[in-house]
C-alpha positions in Angstrom: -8.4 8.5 8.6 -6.3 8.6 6.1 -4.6 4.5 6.1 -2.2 4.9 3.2 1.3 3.3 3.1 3.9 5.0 5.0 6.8 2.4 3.8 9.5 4.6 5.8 7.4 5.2 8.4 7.0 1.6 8.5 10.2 0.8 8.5 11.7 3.2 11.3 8.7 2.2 13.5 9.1 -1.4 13.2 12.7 -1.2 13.6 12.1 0.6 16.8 10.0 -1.2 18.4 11.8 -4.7 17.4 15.2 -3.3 19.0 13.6 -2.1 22.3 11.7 -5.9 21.6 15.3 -7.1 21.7 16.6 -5.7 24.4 14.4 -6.8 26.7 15.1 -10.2 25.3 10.9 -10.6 24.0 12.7 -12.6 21.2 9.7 -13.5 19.1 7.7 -10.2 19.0 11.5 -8.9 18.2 12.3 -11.4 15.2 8.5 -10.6 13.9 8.8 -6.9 13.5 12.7 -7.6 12.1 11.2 -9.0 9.3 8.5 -6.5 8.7 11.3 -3.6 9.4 13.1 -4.8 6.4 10.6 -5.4 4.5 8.7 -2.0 5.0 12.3 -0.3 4.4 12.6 -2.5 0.9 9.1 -1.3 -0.4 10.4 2.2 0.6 13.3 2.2 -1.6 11.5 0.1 -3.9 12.0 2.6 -7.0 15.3 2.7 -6.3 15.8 -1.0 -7.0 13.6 -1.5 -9.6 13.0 1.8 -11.5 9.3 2.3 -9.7 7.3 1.9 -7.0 5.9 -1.4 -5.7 3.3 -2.8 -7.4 2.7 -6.3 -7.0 5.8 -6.6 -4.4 3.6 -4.4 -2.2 1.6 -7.6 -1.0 4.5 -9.9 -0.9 6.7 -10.1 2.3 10.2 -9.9 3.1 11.1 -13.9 2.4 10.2 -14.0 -1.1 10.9 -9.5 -1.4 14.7 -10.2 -0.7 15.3 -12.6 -3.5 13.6 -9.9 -5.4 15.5 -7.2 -4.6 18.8 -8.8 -4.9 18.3 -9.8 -8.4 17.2 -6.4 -9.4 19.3 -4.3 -7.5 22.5 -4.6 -10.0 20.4 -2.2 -12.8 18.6 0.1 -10.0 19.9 3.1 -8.3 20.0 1.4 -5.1 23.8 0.4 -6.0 24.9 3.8 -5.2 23.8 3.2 -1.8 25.5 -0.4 -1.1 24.3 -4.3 -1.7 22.2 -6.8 -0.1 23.7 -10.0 0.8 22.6 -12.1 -1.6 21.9 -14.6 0.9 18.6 -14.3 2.0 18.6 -14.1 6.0 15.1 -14.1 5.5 14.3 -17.5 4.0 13.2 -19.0 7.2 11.2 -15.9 7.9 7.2 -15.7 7.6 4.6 -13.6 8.2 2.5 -16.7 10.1 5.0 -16.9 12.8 2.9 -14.1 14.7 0.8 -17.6 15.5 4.3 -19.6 16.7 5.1 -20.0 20.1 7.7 -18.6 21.4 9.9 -21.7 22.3 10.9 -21.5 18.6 12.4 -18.3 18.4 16.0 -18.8 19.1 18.8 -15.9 19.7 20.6 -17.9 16.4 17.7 -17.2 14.4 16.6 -13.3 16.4 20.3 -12.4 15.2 20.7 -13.5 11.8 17.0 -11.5 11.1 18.6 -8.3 13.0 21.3 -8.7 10.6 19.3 -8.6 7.7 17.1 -5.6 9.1 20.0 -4.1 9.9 21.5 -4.3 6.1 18.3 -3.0 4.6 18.0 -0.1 7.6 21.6 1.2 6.3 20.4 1.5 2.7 17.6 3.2 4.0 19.7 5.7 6.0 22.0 6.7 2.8 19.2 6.9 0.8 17.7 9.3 3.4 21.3 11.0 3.2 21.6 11.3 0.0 17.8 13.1 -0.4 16.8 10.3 -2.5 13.7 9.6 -0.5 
């Protein structure tokens, strides 16, 4: 089997799965792919931000990537495409919280991750529009 990063693949599956997640209001599996959605869809624009593609930022995850990205995204390509917000929606996310309990995940906190998601799954799409990944 071949096990290599598929970043976009990644990214469109996780995004999939966290909306159907949603909708059938499974809050915490939902806010848990979220986060992996963006981050999967940062690492596959990832040389568009930052000139090249993920090296170390390939093992770090979407709370610490956002801060990243927004601070190199002025001098990359990616601001063709549009901006991050550079508040990270992110901040209170972690990769641990596949551990949590449930109780914790609130439609507050599902909503302002689907947001973030959301902003990094448009970039995605125009870069995907524009033939530039």
């Amino acid at each position: 089997m071949d096990w290599r990063e598929d970043f976009l693949d990644a990214h469109q599956r996780h995004w999939e799965d966290a909306e159907f997640l949603f909708e059938a209001r499974r809050l915490a599996n939902a806010d848990h792919l979220y986060g992996l959605a963006a981050e999967c869809g940062l690492k596959a624009i990832w040389h568009l931000i930052a000139g090249r593609p993920p090296g170390d930022e390939q093992r770090v995850h979407v709370d610490r990537l956002w801060d990243q990205a927004v601070r190199l995204a002025p001098g990359g390509r990616i601001a063709q495409l549009g901006t991050l917000p550079a508040q990270n929606p992110f901040d209170d996310w972690s990769i641990h919280q596949r551990y949590a309990s449930r109780q914790h995940f609130t439609c507050n906190l599902v909503n302002r991750h689907r947001s973030g998601a959301a902003d990094v799954r448009q970039l995605v799409l125009q870069a995907r529009h524009g033939g530039m990944i």
